[in-house]
C-alpha positions as YAML, in Angstrom:
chain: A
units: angstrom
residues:
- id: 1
  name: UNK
  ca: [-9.37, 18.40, -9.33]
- id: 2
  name: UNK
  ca: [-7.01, 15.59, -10.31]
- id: 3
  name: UNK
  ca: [-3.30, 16.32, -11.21]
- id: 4
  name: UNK
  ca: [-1.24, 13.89, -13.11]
- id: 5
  name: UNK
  ca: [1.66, 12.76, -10.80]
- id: 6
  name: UNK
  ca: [5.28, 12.95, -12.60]
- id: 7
  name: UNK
  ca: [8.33, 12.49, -10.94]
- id: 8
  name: UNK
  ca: [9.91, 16.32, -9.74]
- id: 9
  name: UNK
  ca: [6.60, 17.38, -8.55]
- id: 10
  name: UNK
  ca: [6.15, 18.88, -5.08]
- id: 11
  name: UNK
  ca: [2.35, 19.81, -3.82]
- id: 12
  name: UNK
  ca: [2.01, 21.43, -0.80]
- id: 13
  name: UNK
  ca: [-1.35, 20.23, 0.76]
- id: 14
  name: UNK
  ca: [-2.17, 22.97, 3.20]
- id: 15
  name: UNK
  ca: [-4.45, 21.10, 6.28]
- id: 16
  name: UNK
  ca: [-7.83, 20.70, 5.40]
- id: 17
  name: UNK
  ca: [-7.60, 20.03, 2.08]
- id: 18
  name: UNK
  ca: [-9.10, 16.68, 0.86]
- id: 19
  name: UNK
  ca: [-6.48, 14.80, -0.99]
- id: 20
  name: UNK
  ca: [-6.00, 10.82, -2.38]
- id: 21
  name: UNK
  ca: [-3.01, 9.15, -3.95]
- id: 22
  name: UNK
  ca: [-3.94, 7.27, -7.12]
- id: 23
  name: UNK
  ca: [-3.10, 3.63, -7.81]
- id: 24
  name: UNK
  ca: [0.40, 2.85, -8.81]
- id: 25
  name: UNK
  ca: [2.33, 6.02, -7.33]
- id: 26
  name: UNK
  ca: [4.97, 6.21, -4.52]
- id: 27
  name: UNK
  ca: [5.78, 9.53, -3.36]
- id: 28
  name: UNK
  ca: [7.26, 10.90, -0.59]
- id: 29
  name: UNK
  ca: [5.15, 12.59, 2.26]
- id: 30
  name: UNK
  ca: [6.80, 14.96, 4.76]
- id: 31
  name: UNK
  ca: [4.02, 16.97, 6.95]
- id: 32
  name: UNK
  ca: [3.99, 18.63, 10.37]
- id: 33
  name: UNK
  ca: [3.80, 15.79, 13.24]
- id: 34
  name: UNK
  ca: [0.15, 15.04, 13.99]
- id: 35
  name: UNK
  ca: [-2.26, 12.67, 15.49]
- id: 36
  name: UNK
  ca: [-5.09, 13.09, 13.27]
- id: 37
  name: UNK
  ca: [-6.21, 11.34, 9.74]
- id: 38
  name: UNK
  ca: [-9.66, 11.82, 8.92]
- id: 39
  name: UNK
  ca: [-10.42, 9.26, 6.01]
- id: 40
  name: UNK
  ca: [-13.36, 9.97, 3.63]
- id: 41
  name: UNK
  ca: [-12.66, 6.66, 1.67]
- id: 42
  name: UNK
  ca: [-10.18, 3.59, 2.11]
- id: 43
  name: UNK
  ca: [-9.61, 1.61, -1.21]
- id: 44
  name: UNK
  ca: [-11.33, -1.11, 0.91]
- id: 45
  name: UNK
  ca: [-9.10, -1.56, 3.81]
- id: 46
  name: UNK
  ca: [-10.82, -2.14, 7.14]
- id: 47
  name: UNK
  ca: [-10.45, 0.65, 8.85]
- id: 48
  name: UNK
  ca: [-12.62, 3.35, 10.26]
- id: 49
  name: UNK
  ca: [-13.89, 6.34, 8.37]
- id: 50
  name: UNK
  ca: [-14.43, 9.54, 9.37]
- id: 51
  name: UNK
  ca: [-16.95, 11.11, 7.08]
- id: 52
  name: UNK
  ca: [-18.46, 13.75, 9.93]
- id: 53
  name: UNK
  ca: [-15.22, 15.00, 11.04]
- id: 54
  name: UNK
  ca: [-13.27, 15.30, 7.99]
- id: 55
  name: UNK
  ca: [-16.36, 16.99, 6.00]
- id: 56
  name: UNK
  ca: [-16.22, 19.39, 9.29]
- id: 57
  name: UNK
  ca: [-12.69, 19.95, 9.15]
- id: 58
  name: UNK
  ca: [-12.25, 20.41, 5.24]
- id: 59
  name: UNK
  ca: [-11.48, 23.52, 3.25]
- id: 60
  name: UNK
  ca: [-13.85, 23.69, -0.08]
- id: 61
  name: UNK
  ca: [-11.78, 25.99, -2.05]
- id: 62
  name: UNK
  ca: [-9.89, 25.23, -5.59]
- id: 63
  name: UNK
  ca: [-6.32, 24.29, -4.95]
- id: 64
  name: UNK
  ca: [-4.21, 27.12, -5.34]
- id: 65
  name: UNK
  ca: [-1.86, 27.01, -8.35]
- id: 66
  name: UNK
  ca: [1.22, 28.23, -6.77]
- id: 67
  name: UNK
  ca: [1.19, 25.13, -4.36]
- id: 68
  name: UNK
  ca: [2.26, 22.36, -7.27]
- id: 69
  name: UNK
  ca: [5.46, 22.76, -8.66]
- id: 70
  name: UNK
  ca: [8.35, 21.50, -11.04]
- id: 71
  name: UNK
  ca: [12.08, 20.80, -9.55]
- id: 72
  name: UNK
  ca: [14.87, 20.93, -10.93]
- id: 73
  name: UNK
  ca: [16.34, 17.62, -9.64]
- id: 74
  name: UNK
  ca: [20.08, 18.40, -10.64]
- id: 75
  name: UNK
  ca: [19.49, 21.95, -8.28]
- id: 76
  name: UNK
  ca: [20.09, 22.08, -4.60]
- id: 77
  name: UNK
  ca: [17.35, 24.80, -3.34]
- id: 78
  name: UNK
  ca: [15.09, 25.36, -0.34]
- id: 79
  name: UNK
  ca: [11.60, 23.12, -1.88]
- id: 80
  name: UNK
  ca: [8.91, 24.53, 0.62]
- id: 81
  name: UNK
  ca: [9.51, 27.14, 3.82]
- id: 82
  name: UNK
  ca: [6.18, 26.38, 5.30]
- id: 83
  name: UNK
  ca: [5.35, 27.54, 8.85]
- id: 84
  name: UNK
  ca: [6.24, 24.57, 10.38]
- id: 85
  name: UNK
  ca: [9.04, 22.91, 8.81]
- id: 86
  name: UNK
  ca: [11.64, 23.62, 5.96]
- id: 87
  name: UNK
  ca: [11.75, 21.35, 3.02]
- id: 88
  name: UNK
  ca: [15.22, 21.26, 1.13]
- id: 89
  name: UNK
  ca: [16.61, 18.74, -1.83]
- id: 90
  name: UNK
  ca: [20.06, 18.46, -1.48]
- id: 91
  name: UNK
  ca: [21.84, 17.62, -4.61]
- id: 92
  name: UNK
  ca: [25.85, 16.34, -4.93]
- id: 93
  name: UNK
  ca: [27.77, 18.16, -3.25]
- id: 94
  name: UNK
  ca: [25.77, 21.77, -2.61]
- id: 95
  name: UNK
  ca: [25.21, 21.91, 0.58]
- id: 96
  name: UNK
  ca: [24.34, 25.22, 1.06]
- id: 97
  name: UNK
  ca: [20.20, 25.11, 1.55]
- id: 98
  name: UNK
  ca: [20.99, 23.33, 4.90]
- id: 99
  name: UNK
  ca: [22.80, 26.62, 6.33]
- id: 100
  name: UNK
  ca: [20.04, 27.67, 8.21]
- id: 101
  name: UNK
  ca: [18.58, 23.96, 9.54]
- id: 102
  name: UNK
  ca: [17.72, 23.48, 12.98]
- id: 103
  name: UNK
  ca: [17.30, 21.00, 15.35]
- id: 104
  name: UNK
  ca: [17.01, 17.29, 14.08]
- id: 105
  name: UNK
  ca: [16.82, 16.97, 10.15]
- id: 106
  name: UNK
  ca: [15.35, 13.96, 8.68]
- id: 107
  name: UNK
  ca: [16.73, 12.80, 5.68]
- id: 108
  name: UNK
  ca: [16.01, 10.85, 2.46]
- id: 109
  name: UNK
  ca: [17.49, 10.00, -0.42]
- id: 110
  name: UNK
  ca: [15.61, 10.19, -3.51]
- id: 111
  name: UNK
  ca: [18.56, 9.18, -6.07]
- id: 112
  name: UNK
  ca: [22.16, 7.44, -5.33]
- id: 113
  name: UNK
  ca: [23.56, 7.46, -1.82]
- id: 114
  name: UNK
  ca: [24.05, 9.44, 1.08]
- id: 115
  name: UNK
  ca: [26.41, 8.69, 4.03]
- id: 116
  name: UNK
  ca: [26.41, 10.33, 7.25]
- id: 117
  name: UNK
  ca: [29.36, 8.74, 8.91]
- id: 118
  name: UNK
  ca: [29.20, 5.20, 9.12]
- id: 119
  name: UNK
  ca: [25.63, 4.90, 7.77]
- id: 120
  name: UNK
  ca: [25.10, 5.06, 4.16]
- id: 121
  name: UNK
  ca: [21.22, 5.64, 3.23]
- id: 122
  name: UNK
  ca: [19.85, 4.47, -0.48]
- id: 123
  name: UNK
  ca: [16.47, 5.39, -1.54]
- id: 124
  name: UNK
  ca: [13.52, 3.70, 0.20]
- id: 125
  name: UNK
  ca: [15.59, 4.92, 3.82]
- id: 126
  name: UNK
  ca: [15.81, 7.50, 5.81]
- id: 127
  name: UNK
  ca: [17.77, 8.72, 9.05]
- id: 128
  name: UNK
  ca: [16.91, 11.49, 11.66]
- id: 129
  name: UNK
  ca: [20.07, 13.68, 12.64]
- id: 130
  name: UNK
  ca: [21.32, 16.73, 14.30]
- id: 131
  name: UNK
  ca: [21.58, 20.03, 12.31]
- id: 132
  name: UNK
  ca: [24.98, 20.08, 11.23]
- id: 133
  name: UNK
  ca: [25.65, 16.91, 10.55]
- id: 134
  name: UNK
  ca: [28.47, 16.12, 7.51]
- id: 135
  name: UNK
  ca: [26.48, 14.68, 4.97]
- id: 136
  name: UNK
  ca: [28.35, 12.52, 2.22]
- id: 137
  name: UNK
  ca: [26.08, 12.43, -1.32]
- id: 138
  name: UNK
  ca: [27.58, 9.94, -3.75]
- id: 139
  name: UNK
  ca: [27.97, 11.47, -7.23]
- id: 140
  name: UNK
  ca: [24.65, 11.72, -9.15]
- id: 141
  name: UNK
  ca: [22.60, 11.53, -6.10]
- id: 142
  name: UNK
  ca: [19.63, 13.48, -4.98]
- id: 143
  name: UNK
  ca: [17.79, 13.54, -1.28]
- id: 144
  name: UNK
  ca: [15.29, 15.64, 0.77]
- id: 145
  name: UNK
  ca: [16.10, 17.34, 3.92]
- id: 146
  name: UNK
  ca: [13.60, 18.49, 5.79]
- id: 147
  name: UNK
  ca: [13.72, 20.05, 9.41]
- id: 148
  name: UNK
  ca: [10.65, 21.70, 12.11]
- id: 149
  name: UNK
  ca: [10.65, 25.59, 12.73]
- id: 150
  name: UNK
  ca: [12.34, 26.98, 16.09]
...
């Protein structure tokens, strides 16, 4: 199946499920820490496939509907509670989806600016920092917060 990217989309790719990005899209990827890419094609780049392991390893089932969605990018909200990390957008000044973050958050700024004390981050950046941390979002702006399960 092929789904037209638009900006405000989220997909949650659950492991094993074959997936490409199509020419001419940047997105942002956050997934559980892991050590393993199996690649069933490479746009021509020289490196290895691994047609054996990843055909192995995939699941062969439909992508479920529920795991694309629409955001609402002017709405602060929990994005994705998956079982190994939280996935939050954090939008002007509501805070509130970060109340139950643990451990070290990673953040990114989609739209604007976002200063965490002497560091201001613009899109195309990103910072790792304690849960808890005073965040600072410029007006208008937009980022993704996303921290691992206890």
């Amino acid at each position: 199946d092929w789904y037209p990217a638009k900006a405000g989309q989220i997909y949650h790719i659950p492991p094993g499920t074959i997936h490409a990005i199509g020419a001419g899209i940047s997105l942002i990827e956050v997934q559980q820490n892991s050590d393993i890419t199996y690649r069933l094609y490479d746009y021509g780049r020289p490196r290895a496939l691994h047609l054996d392991d990843a055909v192995a390893v995939a699941k062969a089932t439909p992508f479920p509907p529920d795991a694309r969605k629409a955001v609402d990018a002017q709405q602060s909200g929990v994005l994705l509670d998956a079982v190994h990390f939280t996935l939050a957008q954090i939008t002007d000044a509501d805070q509130s989806p970060l109340d139950t973050a643990r451990g070290m958050m990673n953040i990114i700024p989609v739209r604007g600016s976002v200063t965490l004390g002497a560091i201001t981050l613009h899109p195309g950046e990103c910072a790792l920092a304690p849960a808890g941390t005073q965040m600072h979002l410029a007006p208008e702006s937009q980022c993704l917060v996303a921290w691992p399960k206890a």
